[in-house]
C-alpha positions in Angstrom: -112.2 102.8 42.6 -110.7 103.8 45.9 -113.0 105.6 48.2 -112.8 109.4 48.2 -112.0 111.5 51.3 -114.0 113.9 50.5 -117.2 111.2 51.1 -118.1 111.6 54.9 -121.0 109.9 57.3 -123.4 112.6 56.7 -123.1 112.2 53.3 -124.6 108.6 53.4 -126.7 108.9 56.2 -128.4 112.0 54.2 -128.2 109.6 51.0 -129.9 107.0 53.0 -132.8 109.1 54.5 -133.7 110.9 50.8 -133.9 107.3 49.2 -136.1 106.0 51.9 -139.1 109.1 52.1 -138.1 110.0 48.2 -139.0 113.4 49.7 -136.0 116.1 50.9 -138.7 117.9 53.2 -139.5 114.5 54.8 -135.8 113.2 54.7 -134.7 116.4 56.2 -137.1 116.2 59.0 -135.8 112.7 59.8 -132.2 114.1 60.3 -133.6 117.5 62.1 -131.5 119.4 59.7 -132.8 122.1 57.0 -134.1 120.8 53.5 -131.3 123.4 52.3 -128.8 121.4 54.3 -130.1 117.8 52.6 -129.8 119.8 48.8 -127.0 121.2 49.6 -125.3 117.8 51.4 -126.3 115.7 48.5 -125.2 118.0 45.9 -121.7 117.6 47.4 -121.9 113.7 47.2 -122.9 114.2 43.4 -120.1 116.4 42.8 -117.7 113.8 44.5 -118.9 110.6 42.6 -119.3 112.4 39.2 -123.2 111.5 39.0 -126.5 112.3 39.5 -128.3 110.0 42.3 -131.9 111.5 42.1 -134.4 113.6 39.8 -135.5 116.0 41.7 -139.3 117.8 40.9 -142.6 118.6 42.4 -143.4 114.9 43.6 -140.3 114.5 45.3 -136.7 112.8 44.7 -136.6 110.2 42.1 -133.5 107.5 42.7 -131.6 106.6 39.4 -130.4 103.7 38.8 -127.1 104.2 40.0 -128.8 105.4 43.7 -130.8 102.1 43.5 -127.1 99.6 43.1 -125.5 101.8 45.7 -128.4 102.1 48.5 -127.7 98.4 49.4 -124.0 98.2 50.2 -124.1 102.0 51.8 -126.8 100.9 54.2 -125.1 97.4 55.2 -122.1 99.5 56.0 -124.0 102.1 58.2 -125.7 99.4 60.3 -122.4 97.1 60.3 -119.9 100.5 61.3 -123.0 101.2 64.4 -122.8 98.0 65.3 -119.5 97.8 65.7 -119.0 101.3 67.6 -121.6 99.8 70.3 -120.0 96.6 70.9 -117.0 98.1 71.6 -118.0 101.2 73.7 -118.2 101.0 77.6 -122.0 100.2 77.9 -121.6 97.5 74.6 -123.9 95.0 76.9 -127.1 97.3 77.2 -126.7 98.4 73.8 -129.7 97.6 71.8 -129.3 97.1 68.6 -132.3 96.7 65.7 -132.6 94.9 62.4 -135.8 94.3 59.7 -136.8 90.8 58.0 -138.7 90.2 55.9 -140.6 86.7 56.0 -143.4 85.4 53.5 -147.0 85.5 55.9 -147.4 82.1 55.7 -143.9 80.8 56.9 -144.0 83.8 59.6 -146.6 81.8 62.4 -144.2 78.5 62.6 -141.0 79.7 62.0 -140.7 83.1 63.7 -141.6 82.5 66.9 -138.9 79.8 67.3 -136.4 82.0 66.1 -137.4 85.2 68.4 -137.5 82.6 71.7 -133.7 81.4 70.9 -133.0 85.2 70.5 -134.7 85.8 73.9 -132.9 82.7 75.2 -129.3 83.7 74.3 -130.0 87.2 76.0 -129.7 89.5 73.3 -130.9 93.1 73.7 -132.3 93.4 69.7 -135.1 94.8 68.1 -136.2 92.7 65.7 -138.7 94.2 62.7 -140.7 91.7 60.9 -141.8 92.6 57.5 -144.0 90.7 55.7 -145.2 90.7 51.6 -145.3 88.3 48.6 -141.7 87.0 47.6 -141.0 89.2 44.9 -141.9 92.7 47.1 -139.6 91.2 50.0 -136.8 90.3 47.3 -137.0 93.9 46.3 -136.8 95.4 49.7 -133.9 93.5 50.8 -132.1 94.3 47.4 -133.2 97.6 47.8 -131.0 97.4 51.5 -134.2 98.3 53.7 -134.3 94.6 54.7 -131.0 92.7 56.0 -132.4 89.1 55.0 -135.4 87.3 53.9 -137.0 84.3 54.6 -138.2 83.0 51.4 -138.4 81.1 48.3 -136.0 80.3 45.2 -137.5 82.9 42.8 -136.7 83.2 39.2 -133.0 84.4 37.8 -133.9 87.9 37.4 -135.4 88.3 40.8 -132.7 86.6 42.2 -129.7 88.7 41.0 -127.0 90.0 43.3 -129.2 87.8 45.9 -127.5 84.3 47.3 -129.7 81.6 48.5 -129.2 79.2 51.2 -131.8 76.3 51.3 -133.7 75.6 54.8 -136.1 73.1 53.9 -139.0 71.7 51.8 -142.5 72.8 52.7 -145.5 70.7 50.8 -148.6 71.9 50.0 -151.4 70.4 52.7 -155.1 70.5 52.4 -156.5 71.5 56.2 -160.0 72.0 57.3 -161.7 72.2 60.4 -162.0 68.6 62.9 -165.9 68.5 61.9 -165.6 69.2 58.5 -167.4 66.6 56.4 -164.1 65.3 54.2 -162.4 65.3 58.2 -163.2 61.6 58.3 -162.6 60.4 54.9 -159.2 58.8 55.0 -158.4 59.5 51.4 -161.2 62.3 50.1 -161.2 63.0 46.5 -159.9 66.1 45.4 -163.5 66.2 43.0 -165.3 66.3 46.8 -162.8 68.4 48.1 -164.1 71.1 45.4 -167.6 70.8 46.3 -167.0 73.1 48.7 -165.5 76.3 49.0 -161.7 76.8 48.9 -158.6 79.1 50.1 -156.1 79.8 47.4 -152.6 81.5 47.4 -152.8 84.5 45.1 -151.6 84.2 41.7 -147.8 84.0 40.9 -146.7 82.5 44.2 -144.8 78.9 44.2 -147.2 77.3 46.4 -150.3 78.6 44.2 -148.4 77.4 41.2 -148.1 73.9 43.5 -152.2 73.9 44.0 -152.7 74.5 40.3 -150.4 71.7 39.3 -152.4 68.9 41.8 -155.7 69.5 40.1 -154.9 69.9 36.8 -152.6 66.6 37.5 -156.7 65.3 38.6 -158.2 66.9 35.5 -160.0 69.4 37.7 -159.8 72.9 36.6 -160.4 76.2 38.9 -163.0 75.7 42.0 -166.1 76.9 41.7 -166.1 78.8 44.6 -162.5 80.5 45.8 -161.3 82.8 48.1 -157.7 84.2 47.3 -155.0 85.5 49.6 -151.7 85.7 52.0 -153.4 86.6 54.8 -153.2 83.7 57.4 -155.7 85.3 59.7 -158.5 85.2 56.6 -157.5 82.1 55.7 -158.2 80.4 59.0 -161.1 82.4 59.6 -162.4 80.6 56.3 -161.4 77.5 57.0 -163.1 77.7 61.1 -165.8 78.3 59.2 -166.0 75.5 56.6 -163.9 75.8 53.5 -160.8 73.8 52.4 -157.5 75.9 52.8 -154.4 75.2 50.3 -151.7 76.0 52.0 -148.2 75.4 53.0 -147.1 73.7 55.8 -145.7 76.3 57.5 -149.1 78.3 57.3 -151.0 76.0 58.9 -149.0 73.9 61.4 -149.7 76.2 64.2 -153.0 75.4 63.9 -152.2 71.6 63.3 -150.1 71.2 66.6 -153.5 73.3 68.4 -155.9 70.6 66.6 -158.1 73.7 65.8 -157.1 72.2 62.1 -157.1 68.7 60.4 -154.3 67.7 57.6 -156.8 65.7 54.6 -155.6 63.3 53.6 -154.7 63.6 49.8 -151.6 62.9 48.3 -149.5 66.4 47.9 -146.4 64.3 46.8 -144.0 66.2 44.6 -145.7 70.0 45.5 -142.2 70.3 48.0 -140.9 73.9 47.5 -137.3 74.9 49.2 -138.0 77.6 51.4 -134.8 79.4 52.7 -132.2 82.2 54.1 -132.2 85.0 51.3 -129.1 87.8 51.8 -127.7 89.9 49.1 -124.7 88.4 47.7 -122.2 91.8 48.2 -121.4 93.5 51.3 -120.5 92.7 55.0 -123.0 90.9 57.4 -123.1 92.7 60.7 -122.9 91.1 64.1 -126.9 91.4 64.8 -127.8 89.7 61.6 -124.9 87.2 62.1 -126.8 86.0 65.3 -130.2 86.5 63.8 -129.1 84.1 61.0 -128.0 81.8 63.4 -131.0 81.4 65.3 -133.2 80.8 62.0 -130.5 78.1 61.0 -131.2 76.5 64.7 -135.1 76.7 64.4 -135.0 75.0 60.7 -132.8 72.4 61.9 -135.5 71.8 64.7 -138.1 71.8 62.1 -136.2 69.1 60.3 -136.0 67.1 63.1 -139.6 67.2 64.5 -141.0 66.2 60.8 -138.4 63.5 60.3 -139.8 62.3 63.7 -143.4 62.7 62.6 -142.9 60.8 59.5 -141.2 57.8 62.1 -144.1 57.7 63.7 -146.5 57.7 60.3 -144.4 54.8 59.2 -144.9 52.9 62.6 -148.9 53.4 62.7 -148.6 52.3 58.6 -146.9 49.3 59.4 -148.6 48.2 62.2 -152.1 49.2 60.6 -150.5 46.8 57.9 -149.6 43.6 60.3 -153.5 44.1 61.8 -154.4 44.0 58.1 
C-alpha cells in the first residue's frame, strides 16, 4: 500500500498521544490542542485508512487491534524523522536527543551503569529513560513502540513475535549471602543446609526462577520452608544483609560481589546458564540515538565477557595450584 497524502504529522503525533493516555481529554492536553481538535484529527486518519483505530466511551479510547500493529512502526518513524531533522539543523551538536529502555531489574545494577559511562564518554547529549518490569511486561512495551529496545531474555515464540533477538551472554544462577553468614565458610554447603534458612526467590514465571526450581528438584528438595519472592534488587539485598540466602542471577548480584558486601556459595549452578540479550522489534528503522545506544550495550557485554573469562583464568590457576599442594 503506498502511503496516502492525505496522512500528515499531526495525524500520527495525535495517533501517538491517544494510544499512550487512552484518554482524548488527556491526549489533547499533551498536544495543547482542543479534545474537539484530537476527535476531529483522528476521525480524519480513520477516514483515510478505511478503519476504525479506537472504541471510543465513558472510560476513554480503546486501541483495536489494528491501532496496536501500527503504534510500533508510526512511533519509530516519529523519533527516527526528529532525529534526523536535529542532526542536520545548525545547532545538531547541542541537540539533545532522548530514548526509553527497558532492562529486567536484576541485569539493570551491572550492566547499565557501564553502558551510561561509554555514553558519557563518547560525549553524547542523550536522555536516556530506564524502564524496568518482568520480561514479558517489557516485551510488551517495546512491541507496543513505547520502548526502542530491551535488555532481556529469550522468551517463548508467542512473546517473541515481530521481536528479533541478539544474544549477549550467559548469566548463571549464583547463591550469595552475606561474608559472616554461617554456610560463608563451607567450601561446598549442601543445598539441604542452604534451606535451613530463609531464602530470596525470583517470582514465578521468570527463566532464572524456573533455573532455581530445576537445581532443587535436580537435589530432591522441594519448595523452602521459608521464602521471600521478588524482582526487587533493593529487597533482595536488604534480605540477604540480613541473613537469608538470595537466588539470583549474576548480574543481580555482582555489584555487590565486586563490593564484598556479598559472598558467591559455593554450590554447583552448572547448566542454570540463561542467554540474556539485545531485544528490538524486527520491522521498522533504528534511529541514530538507539544506533549508538546499542552500540554501547554491545561494548559493555563484550567487557563483561572478558572480565568473567579472566575470572574463570584465575579460578583455574588457584584449582590447579591448590591441586599440586594437594
Amino acid at each position: 500500500m503506498e502511503l496516502d497524502g492525505r496522512i500528515k504529522l499531526r495525524h500520527l503525533n495525535c495517533f501517538v498521544a491517544v494510544m499512550q493516555h487512552r484518554n482524548l481529554r488527556r491526549a489533547a492536553e499533551s498536544l495543547a490542542v482542543s479534545q474537539p481538535a484530537v476527535s476531529k484529527t483522528l476521525r480524519e486518519l480513520e477516514d483515510v485508512l478505511g478503519l476504525r483505530l479506537f472504541e471510543r466511551g465513558r472510560r476513554g479510547a480503546a486501541p483495536t487491534r489494528e491501532a496496536e500493529r501500527l503504534l510500533p512502526h508510526v512511533s519509530t518513524s516519529l523519533a527516527t524523522l526528529r532525529e534526523g531533522l536535529a542532526e542536520i539543523g545548525p545547532r545538531a551538536t547541542a541537540v539533545r536527543t532522548r530514548i526509553a529502555i527497558g532492562a529486567l531489574p536484576t541485569l539493570a545494577p551491572s550492566l547499565v551503569p557501564d553502558v551510561v559511562d561509554r555514553l558519557r564518554a563518547a560525549g553524547l547529549p542523550i536522555d536516556l529513560r530506564i524502564e524496568t518490569g518482568s520480561n514479558a511486561e517489557l516485551l510488551a512495551r517495546l512491541r507496543e513502540g513505547r520502548l526502542e529496545l530491551v535488555l532481556g531474555r529469550l522468551s517463548e515464540p508467542d512473546r517473541m513475535a515481530g521481536l528479533a533477538f541478539e544474544h549477549l551472554f550467559a548469566e548463571p544462577l549464583v547463591l550469595a549471602v552475606r561474608p559472616d553468614h554461617p554456610l560463608a565458610g563451607d567450601a561446598k554447603p549442601s543445598l539441604a543446609r542452604v534451606l535451613a534458612h530463609p531464602v530470596v526467590l525470583p517470582l514465578p514465571d521468570t527463566m532464572i526462577r524456573q533455573a532455581a526450581d530445576s537445581l532443587l528438584a535436580a537435589h530432591g528438595l522441594g519448595a523452602p520452608p521459608l521464602a521471600v519472592e521478588t524482582l526487587s534488587v533493593s529487597l533482595a539485598r536488604a534480605l540477604a544483609e540480613r541473613g537469608a540466602v538470595w537466588f539470583a542471577s549474576l548480574a543481580a548480584v555482582q555489584p555487590e560481589l565486586r563490593a564484598g558486601r556479598l559472598v558467591r556459595l559455593g554450590i554447583d549452578t552448572a547448566g542454570t546458564e540463561e542467554p540474556v540479550g539485545l531485544v528490538l522489534r524486527s520491522a521498522g528503522p533504528i534511529g541514530p540515538t538507539a544506533r549508538r545506544v546499542i552500540a554501547a550495550i554491545r561494548e559493555a557485554a563484550a567487557a563483561r565477557g572478558d572480565e568473567a573469562a579472566a575470572r574463570g583464568d584465575e579460578a583455574a590457576a588457584r584449582r590447579e595450584a591448590a591441586t599440586a599442594r594437594g
